[in-house]
C-alpha positions in Angstrom: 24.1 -8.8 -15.1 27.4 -7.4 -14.1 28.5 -3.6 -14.2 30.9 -4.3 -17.1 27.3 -3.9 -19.7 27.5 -0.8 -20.7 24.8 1.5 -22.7 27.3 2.7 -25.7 25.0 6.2 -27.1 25.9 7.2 -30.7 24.9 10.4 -32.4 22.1 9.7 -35.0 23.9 12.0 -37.7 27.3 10.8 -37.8 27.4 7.7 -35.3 29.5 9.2 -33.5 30.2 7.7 -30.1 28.3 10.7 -27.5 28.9 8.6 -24.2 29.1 5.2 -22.4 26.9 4.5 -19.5 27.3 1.6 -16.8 23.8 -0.2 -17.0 22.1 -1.6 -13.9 20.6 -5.4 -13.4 17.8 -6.8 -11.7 19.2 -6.3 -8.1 19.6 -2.7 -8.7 16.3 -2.0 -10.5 15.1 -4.3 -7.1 16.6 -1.7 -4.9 15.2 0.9 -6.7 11.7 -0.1 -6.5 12.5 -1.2 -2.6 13.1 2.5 -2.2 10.2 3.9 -4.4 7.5 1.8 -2.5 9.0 2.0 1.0 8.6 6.1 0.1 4.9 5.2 -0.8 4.0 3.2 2.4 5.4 5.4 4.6 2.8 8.9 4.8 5.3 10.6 7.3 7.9 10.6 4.1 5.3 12.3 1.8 6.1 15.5 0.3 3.2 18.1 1.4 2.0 19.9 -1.5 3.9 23.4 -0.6 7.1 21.6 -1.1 6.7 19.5 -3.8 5.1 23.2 -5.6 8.7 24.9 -4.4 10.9 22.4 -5.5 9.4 22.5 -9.2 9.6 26.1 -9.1 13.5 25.5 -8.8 13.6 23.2 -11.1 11.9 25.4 -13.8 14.8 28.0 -12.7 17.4 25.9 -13.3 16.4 24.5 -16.4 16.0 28.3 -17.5 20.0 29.0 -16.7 20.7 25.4 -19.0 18.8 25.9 -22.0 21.2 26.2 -24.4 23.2 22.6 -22.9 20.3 20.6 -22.8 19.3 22.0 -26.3 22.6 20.6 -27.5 21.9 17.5 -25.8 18.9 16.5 -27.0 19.7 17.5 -30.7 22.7 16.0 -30.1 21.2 12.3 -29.2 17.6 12.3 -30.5 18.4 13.7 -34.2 15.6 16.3 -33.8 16.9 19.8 -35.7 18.7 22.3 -32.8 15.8 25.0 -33.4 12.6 22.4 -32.5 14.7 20.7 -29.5 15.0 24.6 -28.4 11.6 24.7 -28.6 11.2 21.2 -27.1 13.2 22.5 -23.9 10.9 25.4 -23.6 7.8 23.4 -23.6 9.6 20.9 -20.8 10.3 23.8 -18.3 7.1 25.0 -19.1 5.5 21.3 -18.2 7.2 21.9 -15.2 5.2 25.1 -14.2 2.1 23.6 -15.8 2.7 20.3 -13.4 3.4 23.0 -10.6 0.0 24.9 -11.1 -1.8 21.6 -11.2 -0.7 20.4 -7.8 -3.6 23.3 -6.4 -6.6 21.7 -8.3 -6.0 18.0 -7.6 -9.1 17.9 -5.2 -12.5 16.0 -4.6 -16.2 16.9 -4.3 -19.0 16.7 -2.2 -21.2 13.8 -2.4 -24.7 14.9 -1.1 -26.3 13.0 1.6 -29.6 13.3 3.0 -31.9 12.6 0.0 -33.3 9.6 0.9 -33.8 8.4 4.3 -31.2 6.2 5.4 -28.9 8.8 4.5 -29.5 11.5 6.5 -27.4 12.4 9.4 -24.2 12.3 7.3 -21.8 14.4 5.5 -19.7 13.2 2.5 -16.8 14.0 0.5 -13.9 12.9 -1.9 -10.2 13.5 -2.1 -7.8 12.2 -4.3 -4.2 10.7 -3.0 -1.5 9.4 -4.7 -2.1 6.2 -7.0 1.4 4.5 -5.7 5.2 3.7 -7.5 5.3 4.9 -10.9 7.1 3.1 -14.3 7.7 5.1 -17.3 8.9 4.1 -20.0 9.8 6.5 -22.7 10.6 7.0 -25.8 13.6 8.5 -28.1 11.5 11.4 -30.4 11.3 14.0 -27.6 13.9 12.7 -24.7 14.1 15.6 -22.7 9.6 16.8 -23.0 8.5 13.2 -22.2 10.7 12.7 -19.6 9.0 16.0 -18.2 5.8 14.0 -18.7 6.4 10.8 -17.6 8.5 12.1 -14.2 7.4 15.5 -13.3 3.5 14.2 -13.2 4.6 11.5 -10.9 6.1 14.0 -8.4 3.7 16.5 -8.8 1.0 14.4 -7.6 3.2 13.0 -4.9 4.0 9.1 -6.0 7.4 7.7 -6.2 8.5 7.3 -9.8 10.9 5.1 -11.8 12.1 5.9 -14.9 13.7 3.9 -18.0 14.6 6.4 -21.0 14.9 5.6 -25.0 18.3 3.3 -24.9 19.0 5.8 -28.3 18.3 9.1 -25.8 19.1 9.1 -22.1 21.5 11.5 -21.7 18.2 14.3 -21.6 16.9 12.2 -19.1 20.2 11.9 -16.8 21.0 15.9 -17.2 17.5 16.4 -15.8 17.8 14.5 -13.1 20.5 15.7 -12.3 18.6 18.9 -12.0 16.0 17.7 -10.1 18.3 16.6 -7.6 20.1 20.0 -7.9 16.6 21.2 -6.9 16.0 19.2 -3.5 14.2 16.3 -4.4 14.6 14.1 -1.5 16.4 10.6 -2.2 14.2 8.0 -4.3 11.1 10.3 -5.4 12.2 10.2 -9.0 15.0 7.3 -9.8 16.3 6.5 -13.6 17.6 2.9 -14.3 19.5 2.9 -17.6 19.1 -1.0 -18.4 17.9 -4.1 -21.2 14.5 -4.8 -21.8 14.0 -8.1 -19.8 15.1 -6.2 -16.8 12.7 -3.3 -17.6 9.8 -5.6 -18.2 10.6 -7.2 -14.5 10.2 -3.6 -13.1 6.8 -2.9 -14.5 5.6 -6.3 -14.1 6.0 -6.2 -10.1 2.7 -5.8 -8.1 4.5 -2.9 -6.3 3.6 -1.2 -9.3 0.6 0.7 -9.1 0.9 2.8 -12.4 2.3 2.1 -16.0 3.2 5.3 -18.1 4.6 3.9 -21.8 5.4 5.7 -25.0 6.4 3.7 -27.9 5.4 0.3 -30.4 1.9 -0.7 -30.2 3.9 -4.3 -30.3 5.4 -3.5 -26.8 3.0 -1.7 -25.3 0.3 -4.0 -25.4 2.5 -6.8 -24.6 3.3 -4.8 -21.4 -0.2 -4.1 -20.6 -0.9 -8.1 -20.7 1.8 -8.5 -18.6 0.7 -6.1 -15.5 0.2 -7.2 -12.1 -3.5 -7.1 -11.3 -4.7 -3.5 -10.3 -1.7 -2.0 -12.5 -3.2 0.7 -14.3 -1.2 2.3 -17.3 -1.5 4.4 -20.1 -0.2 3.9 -23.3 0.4 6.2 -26.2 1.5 4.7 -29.3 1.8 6.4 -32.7 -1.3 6.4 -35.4 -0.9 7.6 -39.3 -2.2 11.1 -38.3 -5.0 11.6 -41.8 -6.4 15.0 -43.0 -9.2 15.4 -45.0 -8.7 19.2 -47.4 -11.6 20.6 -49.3 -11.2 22.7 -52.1 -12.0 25.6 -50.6 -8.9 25.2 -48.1 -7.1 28.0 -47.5 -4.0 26.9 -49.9 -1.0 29.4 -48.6 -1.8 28.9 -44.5 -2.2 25.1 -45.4 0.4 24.0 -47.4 3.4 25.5 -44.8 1.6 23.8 -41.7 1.1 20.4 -43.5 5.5 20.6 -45.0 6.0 20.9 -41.2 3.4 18.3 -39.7 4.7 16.1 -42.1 8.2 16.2 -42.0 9.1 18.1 -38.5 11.9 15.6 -36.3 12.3 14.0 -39.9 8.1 12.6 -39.6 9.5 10.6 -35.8 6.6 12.5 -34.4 3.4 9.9 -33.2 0.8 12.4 -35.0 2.8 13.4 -37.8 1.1 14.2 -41.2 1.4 11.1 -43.2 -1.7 10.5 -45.3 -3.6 13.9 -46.7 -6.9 13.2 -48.7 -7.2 16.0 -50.9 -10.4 17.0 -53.1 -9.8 15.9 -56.6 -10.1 19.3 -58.0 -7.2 20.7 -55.8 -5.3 17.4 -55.1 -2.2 17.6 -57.5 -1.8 21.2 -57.0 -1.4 20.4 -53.6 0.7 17.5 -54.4 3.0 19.6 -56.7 3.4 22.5 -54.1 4.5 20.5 -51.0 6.8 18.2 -52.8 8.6 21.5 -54.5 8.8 23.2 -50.4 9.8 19.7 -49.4 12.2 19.4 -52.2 14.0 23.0 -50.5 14.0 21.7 -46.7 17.2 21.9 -45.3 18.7 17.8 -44.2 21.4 17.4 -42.5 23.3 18.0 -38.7 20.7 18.9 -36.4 23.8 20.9 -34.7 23.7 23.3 -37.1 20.9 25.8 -36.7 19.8 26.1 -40.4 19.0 22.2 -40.0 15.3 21.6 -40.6 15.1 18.0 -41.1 17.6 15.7 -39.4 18.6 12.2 -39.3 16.8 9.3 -38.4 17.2 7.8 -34.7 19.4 4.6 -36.3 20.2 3.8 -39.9 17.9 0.6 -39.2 15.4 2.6 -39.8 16.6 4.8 -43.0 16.7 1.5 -44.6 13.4 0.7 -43.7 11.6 3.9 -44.9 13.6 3.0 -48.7 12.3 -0.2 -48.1 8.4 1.1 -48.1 8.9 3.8 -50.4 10.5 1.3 -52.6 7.3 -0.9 -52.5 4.8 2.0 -53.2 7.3 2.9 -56.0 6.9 -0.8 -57.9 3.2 -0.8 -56.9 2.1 2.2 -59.0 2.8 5.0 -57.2 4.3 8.1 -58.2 7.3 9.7 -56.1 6.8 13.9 -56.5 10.1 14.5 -54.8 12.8 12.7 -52.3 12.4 8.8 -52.8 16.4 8.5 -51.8 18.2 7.9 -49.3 20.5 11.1 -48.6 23.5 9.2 -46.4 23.5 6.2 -43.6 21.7 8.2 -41.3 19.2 10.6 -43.2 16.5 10.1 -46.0 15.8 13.1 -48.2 11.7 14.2 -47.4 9.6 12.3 -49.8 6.3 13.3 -51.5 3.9 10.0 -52.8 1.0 11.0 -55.1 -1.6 8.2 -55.1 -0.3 5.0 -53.5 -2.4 2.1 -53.4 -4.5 1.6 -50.3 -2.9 -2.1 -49.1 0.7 -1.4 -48.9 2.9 -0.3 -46.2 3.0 3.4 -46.3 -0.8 3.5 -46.6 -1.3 0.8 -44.0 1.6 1.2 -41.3 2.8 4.4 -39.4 5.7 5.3 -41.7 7.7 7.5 -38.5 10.2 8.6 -41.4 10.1 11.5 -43.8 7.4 10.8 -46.3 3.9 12.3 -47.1 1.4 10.5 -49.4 -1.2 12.7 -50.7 -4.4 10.8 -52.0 -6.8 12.7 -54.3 -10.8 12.2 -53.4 -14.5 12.5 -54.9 -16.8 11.7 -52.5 -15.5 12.7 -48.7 -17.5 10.5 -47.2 -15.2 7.9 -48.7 -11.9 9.6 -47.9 -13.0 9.6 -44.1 -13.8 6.0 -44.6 -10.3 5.3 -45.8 -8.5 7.8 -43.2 -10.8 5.9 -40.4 -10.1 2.2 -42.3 -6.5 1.2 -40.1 -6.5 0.5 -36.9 -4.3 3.4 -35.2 -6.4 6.2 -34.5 -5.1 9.3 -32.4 -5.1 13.1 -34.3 -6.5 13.9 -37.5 -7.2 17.6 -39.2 -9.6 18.9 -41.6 -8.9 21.8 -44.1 -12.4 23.8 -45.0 -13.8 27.1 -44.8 -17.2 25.5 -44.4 -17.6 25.1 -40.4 -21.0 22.9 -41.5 -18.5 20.3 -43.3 -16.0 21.0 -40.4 -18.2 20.0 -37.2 -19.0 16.7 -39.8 -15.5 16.0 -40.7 -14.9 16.4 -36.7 -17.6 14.1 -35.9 -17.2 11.0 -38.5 -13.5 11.1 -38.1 -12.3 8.4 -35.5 -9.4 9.9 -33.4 -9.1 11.6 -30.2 -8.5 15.1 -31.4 -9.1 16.6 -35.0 -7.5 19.9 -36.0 -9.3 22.1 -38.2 -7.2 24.1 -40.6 -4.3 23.1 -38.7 -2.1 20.1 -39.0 -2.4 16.7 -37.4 1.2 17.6 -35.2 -0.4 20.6 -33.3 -0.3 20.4 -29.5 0.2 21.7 -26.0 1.1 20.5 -22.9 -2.1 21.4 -20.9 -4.3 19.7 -23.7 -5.7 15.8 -24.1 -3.2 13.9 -25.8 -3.4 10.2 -26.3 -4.3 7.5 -28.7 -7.8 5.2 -29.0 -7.9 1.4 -30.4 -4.4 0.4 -31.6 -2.8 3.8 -30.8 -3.3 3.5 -27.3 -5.2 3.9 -24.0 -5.4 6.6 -21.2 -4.4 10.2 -21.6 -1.2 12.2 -21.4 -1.3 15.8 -21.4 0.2 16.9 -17.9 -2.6 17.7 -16.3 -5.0 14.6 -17.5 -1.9 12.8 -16.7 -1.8 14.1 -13.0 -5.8 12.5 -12.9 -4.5 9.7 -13.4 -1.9 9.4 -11.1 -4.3 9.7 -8.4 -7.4 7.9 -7.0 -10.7 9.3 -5.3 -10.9 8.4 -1.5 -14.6 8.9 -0.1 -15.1 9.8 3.7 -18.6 9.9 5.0 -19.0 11.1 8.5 -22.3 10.2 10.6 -23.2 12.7 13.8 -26.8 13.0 14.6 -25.9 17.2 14.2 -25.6 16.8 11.0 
């Protein structure tokens, strides 16, 4: 490929044209992973834990002076409303520290010796070191937070990393490493590569590759992972339909705000948005009704602007394909309690579905768009049985006052992490975060993360004083 392939990035609101960026072919992406593994083999160019704790201490400092640029940056390219990226940029330099804090607890154990007899005389104990070159491959919904996650957790537990950003967001990506240059990372410990898919797939396909860290499609994901060299590990986090299960003693007035923003926060591009909400029969359409009419007053429109609560959609591919599904409920019986239109190109007004049918798109597939569909239920047993039916399972939520039908809701539910009386969106950096079956494998959450981008060493030393 030559350097005349550029990566043209448009603005998700107006299509604006935000920047053009020389991509890189397979000789530089070779060079790149030349550098990130000769790093690796070499222990005398490892970063000692004191440093690598300093340098993210700068990083987190300037990040702190830049808030308000790489807020407009990333609301700027990912579409997500100026208030949540500033929130998003808070949580990144706060990964940072997190990442920082967790260099001091990556350590081993001792292994006792001694209790039988051909194990006496010795002393044993683990470490953990460094799992080897790192690919990440991220995704568009949070460009400058997953970055933090898929770089900063490389660094931190001192491997080389090498990353490839959303091709719709990489300007987050570039501005912070940029920083972390500004910050004294030495040369090759964290590289970007801004290039096509083929080329990408060639990176995370070489043996050199110890580690595989992906965020996106099940489709690509899984094809990735059947692709890996052998001893590649990876983890992948994909995106699930995120059900809740409400009771009719829910709490109705904390609920009903927390499940309008788990459903339709970053316009419902979030992996663990609210998108299917079984609710008790007795409350269900009064629940329906109330969260189409606050859905019906969310403000759409330029995520610039700072009354935006619900921007555009990443490209207008994907505007057409949410009318597409809610069109399909629509002719198969469903009933549309607010939005159901497209508002422009690039955003879809936030939609409301009372009681689509069970075998159709939006009740099958993750929708990643603005729409909630709100199923009304007898017997719970059943509505877990439906929320637990697809394959995609990752964070679910139950609503109840009842902690007895909590801790069962909790237990019959099939994700990784249920919320109760909070929505399915809720999370924090320090915390578990990934998907099981379809929606993924491995964990995120930095320090989980950190884990696993390290292996256990075992040294036993033999001396008759022992």
């Amino acid at each position: 490929m030559n350097h005349s392939k550029t990566l043209k990035v448009f603005s998700p609101f107006d299509q604006s044209l935000l920047k053009e960026i020389p991509m890189v072919g397979e000789k530089e992406v070779e060079n790149a992973l030349k550098l990130a593994y000769s790093l690796f083999l070499d222990r005398k160019k490892w970063i000692p834990p004191y440093k690598r704790i300093e340098i993210l201490e700068k990083v987190q400092e300037i990040m702190k002076s830049k808030v308000e640029e790489l807020t407009k940056t990333a609301a700027a390219e990912g579409g997500k409303p100026y208030m949540d990226s500033k929130v998003e940029v808070m949580r990144a330099i706060n990964g940072v520290k997190i990442a920082s804090e967790e260099i001091g607890r990556l350590t081993g154990e001792q292994i006792p010796m001694g209790l039988t007899q051909a194990s006496v005389n010795r002393i044993a104990f683990t470490t953990r070191e460094p799992i080897g070159v790192i690919a990440s491959i991220s995704a568009f919904n949070h460009p400058l937070n997953l970055i933090v996650h898929q770089t900063v957790t490389a660094f931190a537990s001192g491997c080389p990393v090498i990353v490839k950003p959303a091709s719709t967001t990489p300007l987050s990506c570039l501005a912070f490493l940029e920083i972390l240059d500004e910050a004294g990372v030495p040369e090759g410990w964290v590289q970007s590569i801004i290039t096509d898919n083929e080329t990408a797939e060639k990176l995370v396909t070489d043996k050199r590759i110890n580690y595989l860290s992906f965020i996106g499609s099940a489709k690509v994901g899984w094809y990735l992972k059947s692709k890996l060299a052998p001893g590649t590990r990876c983890a992948l986090e994909h995106g699930g339909a995120a059900p809740v299960i409400v009771e009719p003693d829910a709490e109705l007035e904390e609920m009903l705000p927390a499940l309008v923003k788990g459903g339709f926060y970053h316009a419902g591009q979030v992996c663990v948005s609210v998108q299917k909400v079984f609710v008790h029969e007795s409350i269900a359409r009064q629940v329906a009704e109330k969260m189409a009419e606050m859905a019906n007053k969310l403000v759409v429109g330029d995520p610039l602007d700072k009354k935006t609560e619900v921007g555009p959609l990443i490209l207008p591919k994907e505007v057409d394909r949410v009318e597409e599904w809610v069109k399909e409920a629509k002719d198969k019986g469903a009933e549309l309690l607010c939005g159901g239109k497209r508002i422009s190109d690039t955003c879809y007004a936030p939609t409301v579905i009372w009681n689509a049918p069970q075998d159709i798109k939006v009740s099958k597939e993750e929708i990643f768009g603005p729409v909630v569909c709100i199923y009304p239920y007898q017997d719970r047993d059943q509505a877990i049985q439906q929320a637990n039916a697809l394959d995609y399972h990752f964070q679910a939520a139950v609503f109840t006052k009842n902690i007895d039908i909590a801790f069962d809701t909790v237990q019959k539910l099939n994700a990784t992490a249920v919320m109760v009386n909070d929505h399915t969106a809720f999370r924090v950096d320090w915390m578990p975060f990934g998907g099981r079956d379809a929606s993924g494998e491995g964990l995120g959450g930095i320090p989980y993360s950190m884990h696993e981008m390290t292996r256990e060493k075992l040294m036993v030393v033999k001396s008759k004083w022992l």
